[in-house]
C-alpha positions in Angstrom: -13.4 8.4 -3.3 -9.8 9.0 -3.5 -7.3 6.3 -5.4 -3.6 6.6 -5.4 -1.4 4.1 -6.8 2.5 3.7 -5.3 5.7 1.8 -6.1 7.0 -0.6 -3.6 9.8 -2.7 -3.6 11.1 -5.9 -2.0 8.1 -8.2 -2.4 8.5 -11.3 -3.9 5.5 -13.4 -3.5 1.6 -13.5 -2.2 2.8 -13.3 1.1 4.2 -10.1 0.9 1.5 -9.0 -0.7 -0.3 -10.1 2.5 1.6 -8.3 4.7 0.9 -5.2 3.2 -2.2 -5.1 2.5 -2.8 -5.7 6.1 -0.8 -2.8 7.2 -2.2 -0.8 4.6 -6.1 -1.7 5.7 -5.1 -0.3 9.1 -5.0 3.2 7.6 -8.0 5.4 8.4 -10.4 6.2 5.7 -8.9 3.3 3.3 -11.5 1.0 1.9 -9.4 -1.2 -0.2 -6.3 -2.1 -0.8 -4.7 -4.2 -3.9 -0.9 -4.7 -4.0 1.0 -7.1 -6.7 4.2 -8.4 -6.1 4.6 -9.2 -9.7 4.5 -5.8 -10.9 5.5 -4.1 -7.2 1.9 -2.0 -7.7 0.0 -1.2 -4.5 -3.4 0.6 -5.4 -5.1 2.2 -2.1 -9.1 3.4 -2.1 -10.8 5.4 0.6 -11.6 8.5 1.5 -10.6 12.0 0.2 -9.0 12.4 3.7 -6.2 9.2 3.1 -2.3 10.5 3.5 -0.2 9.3 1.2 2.3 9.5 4.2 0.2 7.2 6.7 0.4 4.9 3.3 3.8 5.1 3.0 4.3 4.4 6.8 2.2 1.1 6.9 4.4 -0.2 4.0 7.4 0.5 5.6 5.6 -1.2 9.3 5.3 -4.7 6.7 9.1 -4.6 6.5 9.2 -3.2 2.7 10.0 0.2 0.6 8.2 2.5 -0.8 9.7 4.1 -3.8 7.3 6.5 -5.4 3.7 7.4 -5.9 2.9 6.0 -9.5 
């Protein structure tokens, strides 16, 4: 299992986080997904074959930014 945490920014409340995380469950090989809006945290889980740049693309598909891996 591979977890990788990233920065986003723009979302302001649970249904941001929504958005995301559906985006992001769309990515092959992810297993789950946890994003906070309060602290701008997205969390990914899957496999060891997960690209942080299919990550960063399904953020960016829910409308928001993705500022850095954490």
């Amino acid at each position: 299992m591979k977890t990788t945490e990233f920065q986003v920014t723009g979302m302001i409340c649970g249904h941001c986080e929504l958005s995301i995380r559906e985006e992001v469950r769309e990515v092959h090989g992810v297993e789950s997904v946890d994003v906070s809006y309060r602290t701008g945290k997205l969390v990914v889980t899957g496999s060891e074959t997960i690209h942080d740049a299919a990550v960063i693309a399904a953020v960016q598909a829910a409308g928001y930014q993705w500022v850095r891996a954490a």
